[in-house]
N, C-alpha and C positions, 0 to 999 in steps of 0.2 A: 504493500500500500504506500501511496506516496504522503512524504510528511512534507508539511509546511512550516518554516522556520519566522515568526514572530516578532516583530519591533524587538523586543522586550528580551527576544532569544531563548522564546519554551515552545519547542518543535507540537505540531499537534498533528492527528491525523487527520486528512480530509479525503472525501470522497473521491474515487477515479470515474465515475457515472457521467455520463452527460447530463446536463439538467435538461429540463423541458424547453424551455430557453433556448440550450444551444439546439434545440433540434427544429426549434420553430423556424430559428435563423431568418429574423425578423428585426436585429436590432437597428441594425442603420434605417429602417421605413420609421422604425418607432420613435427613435429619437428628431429625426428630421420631421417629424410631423406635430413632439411637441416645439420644436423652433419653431418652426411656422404659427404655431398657433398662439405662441408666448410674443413673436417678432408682430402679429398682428394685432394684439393689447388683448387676445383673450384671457379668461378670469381661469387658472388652472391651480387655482391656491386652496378647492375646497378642503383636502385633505389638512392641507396644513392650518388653517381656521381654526378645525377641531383639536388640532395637538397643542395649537397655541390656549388654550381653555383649560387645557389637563395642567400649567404650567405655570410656575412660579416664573416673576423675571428674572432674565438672564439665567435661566436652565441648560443645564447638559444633557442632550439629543443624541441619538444616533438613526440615524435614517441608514437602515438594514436594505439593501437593494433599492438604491437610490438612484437609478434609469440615467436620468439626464440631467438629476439636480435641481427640478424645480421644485421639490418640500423642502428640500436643505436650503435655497436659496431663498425662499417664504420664512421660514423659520429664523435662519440669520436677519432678514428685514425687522423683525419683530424682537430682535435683542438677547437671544437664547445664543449658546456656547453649542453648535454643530459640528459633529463628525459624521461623513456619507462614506458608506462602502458598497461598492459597487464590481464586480466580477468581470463585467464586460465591456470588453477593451475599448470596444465601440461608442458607448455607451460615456464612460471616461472621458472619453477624445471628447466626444460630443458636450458633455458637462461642463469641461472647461473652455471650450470654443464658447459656449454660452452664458455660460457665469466666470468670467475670470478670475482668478482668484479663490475658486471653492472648495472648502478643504473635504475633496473627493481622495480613497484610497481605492486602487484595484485590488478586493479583499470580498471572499466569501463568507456567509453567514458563516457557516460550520467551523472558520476556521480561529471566529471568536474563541477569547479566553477570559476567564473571572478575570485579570488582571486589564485589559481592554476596559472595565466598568470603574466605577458607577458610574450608570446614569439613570435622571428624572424618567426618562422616556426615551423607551426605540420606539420608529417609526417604522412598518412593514407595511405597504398598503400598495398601491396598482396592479394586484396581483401577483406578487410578488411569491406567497405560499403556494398558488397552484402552479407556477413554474419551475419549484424544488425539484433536484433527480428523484427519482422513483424513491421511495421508502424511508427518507431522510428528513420528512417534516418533524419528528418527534426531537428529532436529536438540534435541529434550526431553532425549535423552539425551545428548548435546553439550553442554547448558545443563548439566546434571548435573552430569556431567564438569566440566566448568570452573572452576564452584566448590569442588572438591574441593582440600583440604592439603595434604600432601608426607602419604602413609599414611593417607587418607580415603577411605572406600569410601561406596559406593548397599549401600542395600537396597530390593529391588525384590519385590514379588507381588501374581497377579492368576491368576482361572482360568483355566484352558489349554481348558477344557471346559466346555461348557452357559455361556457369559459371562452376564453380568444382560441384561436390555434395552435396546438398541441398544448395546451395545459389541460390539469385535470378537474374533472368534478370532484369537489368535494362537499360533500351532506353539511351540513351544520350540525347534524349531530357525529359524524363520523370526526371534523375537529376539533368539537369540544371533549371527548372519548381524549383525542389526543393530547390536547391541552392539561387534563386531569391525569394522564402520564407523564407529561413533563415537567408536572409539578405547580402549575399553573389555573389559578381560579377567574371566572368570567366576573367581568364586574359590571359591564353593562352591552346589551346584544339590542344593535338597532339597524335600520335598513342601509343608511345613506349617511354620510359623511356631515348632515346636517339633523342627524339624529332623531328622523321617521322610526317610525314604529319596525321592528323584524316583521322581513318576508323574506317568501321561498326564491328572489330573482338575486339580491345581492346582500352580504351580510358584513359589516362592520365591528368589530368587539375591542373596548376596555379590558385589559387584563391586569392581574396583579401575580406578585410569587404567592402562593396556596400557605396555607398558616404551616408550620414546623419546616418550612425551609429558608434556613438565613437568609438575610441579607449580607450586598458588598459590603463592607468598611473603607474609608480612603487608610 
């Protein structure tokens, strides 16, 4: 299995899987089309709206597959301390042609360590979870988890219905099953990013660590 060696210098293993992602091989359409939509003054900040609400000022964030950099770049407007990691080289390239300056890392979920944390809040959202290689959402949301500070929660969303191409369906009850494996309890389950009521088309969740699993320490 191949290791990946860490800022910090504590090797971890990470997956050899292709994610869903690289198979879509879709990311230069994805990101060139949020440029275009961000270059023509559209409003792509709903996601980050709601994370700015979970947050004390000037909060430490992590934006967990963070595409092209516009929650990170939302987030930093709003006065919060951001770190974006993002996998796809593409995707990178694309984030900083966009946001200059944005402290983007080419870095997998999985390959997070407790020592990467604390933070207030990670940020998962544009689908981000149904794009995981096959069988590795438990252990993504473990890395999550991990990184979290004593009152740091996930915010998580992705469609529950009709997913993009080549990601998977996932139930809403098949990831919360998963979430209570990984040590992780729902703290609020709502439609949309503007906090409609839950339904069966797209699902959004608040999460927190589950009582009897520490928190980080600085």
């Amino acid at each position: 299995m191949d290791r990946i060696t860490l800022p910090l210098g504590k090797p971890l293993p990470t997956t050899t899987r292709r994610t869903r992602w690289e198979e879509a091989g879709q990311s230069g359409s994805f990101g060139k089309r949020f440029a275009e939509l961000i270059s023509a003054g559209e409003d792509v900040d709903g996601e980050a709206r709601l994370a700015d609400t979970l947050l004390p000022r000037g909060a430490r964030v992590l934006d967990a597959g963070a595409g092209m950099g516009r929650v990170t770049a939302a987030l930093l407007r709003r006065g919060h301390d951001v770190v974006a990691i993002e996998p796809d080289e593409n995707l990178v390239r694309q984030a900083r042609e966009t946001y200059p300056g944005l402290p983007i890392e080419e870095r997998d979920i999985l390959d997070l360590g407790p020592d990467d944390g604390p933070f207030d809040l990670v940020v998962c959202v544009g689908n981000v979870i149904v794009y995981l290689a096959e069988g590795t959402e438990r252990r993504a949301l473990g890395a999550m988890r991990d990184v979290l500070g004593e009152n740091g929660r996930i915010l998580v969303g992705f469609h529950l219905q009709d997913p993009p191409p080549h990601a998977r369906t996932y139930a809403a009850a098949e990831f919360e099953a998963d979430l209570a494996a990984a040590g992780l309890r729902v703290d609020l389950r709502a439609g949309t990013y503007q906090l409609h009521p839950a339904n069966d088309a797209y699902g959004v969740w608040i999460l927190s660590r589950a009582q009897g699993r520490p928190a980080l320490r600085d």
